[in-house]
C-alpha positions in Angstrom: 52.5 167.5 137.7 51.2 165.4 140.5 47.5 165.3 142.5 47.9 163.3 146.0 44.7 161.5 146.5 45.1 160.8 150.3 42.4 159.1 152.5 42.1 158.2 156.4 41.4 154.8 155.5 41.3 151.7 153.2 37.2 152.2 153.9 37.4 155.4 152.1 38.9 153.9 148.8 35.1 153.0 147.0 34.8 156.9 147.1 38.4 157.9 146.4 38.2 155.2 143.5 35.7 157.8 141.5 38.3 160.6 142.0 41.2 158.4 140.4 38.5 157.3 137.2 38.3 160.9 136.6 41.8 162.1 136.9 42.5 158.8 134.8 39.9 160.0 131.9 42.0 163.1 132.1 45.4 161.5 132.1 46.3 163.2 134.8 49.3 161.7 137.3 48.5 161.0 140.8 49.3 159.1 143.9 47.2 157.1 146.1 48.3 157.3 149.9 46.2 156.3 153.4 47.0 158.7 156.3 44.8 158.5 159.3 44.7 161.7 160.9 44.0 160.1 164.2 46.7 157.4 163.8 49.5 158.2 162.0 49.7 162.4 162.9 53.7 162.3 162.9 53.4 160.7 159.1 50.5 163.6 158.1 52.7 166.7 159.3 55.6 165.3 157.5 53.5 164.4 154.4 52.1 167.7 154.0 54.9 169.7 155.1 56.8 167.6 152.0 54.1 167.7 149.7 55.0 170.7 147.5 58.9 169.0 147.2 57.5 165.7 146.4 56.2 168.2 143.2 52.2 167.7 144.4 50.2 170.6 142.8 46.7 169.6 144.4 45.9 167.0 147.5 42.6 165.5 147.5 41.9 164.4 150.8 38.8 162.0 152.0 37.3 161.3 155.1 34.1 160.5 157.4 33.1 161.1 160.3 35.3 163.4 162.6 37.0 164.3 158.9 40.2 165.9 160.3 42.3 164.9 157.1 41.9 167.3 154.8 42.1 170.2 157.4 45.1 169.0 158.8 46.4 168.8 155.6 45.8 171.9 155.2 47.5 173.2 158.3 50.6 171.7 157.3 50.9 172.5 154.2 50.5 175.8 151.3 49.8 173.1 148.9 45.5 173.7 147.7 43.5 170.9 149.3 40.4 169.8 148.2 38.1 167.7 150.6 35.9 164.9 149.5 32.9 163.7 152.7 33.0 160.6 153.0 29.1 159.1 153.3 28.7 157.9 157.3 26.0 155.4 158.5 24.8 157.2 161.5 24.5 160.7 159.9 24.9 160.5 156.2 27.8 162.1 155.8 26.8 165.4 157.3 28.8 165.1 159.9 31.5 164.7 157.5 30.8 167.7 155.4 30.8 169.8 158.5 34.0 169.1 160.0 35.7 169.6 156.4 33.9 172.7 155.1 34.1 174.6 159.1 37.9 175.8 158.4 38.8 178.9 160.6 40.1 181.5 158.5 43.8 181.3 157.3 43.7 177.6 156.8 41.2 176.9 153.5 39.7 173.6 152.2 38.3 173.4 149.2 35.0 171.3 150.2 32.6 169.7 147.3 29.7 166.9 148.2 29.4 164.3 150.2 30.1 160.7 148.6 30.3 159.6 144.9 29.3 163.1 143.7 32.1 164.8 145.1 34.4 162.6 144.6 34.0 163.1 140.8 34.2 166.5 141.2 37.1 166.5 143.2 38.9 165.2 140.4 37.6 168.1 137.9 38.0 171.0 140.6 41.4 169.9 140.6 41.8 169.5 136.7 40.7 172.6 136.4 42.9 174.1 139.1 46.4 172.6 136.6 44.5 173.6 133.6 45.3 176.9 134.6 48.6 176.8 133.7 48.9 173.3 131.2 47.1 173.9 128.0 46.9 170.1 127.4 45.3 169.4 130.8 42.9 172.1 129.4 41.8 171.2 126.4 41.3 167.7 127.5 38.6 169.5 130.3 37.1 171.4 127.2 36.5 167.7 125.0 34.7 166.0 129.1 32.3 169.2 129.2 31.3 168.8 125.1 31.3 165.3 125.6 29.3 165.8 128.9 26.9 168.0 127.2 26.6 165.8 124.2 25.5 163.4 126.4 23.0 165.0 127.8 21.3 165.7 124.4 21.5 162.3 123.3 19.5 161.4 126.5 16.5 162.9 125.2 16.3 160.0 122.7 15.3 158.0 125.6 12.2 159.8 126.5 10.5 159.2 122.6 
């Protein structure tokens, strides 16, 4: 059980890093790869087109600005692909979200927020996708929640 955690660039990996700490905490096997949609569209068709053989379950795909990855991606392959906006200087990563979540029907992205945020929860939208059918993968999403919620009460400690 494989996710890919594909981004257009080495400028991407600070956010894609927060993806790979949670799929890590989860012990949940993936691959890093960078695949500029602008620059490398011969190695993105055959990468997605090969995805489900190389045994990938789930693609995580970043990117800013135009943000073509995960969409093309997604054109290419049946394989679910979930896209992480990438924060941009000159519109914070709107631009970003828009060109990923504006998929014409018949060709879906997953989208989730832009930047650090979404990242993470990249990483549990796809957990929770192979939880579906690994009951290990699962359970370990049931212990992050409790421990998540724990957390969260113990946090009121701080306000006394």
């Amino acid at each position: 059980m494989k996710v890919a955690l594909v981004m257009g660039s080495i400028s991407d990996w600070p956010v894609v890093k927060q993806t790979a700490s949670v799929l890590d905490d989860l012990k949940i096997n993936y691959d890093k790869k960078i695949i500029s949609a602008h620059r490398m569209p011969e190695h993105l068709q055959q990468f997605a087109k090969n995805a489900k053989d190389e045994h990938y379950q789930v693609i995580i795909a970043a990117a800013g600005g135009a943000a073509h990855l995960p969409g093309m991606l997604a054109a290419n392959t049946l394989v679910p692909v979930i896209g992480v906006p990438v924060f941009t200087k000159s519109l914070h990563g709107v631009d970003s979200l828009l060109s990923i979540v504006q998929m014409p029907f018949g060709v879906p992205v997953a989208t989730v927020a832009v930047g650090n945020s979404g990242a993470k929860n990249a990483g549990l939208l796809a957990a929770q996708m192979l939880g579906m059918n690994d009951d290990s993968i699962y359970q370990r999403l049931v212990s992050y929640r409790k421990n998540q919620s724990e957390e969260a009460i113990r946090s009121n400690e701080q306000l006394e």
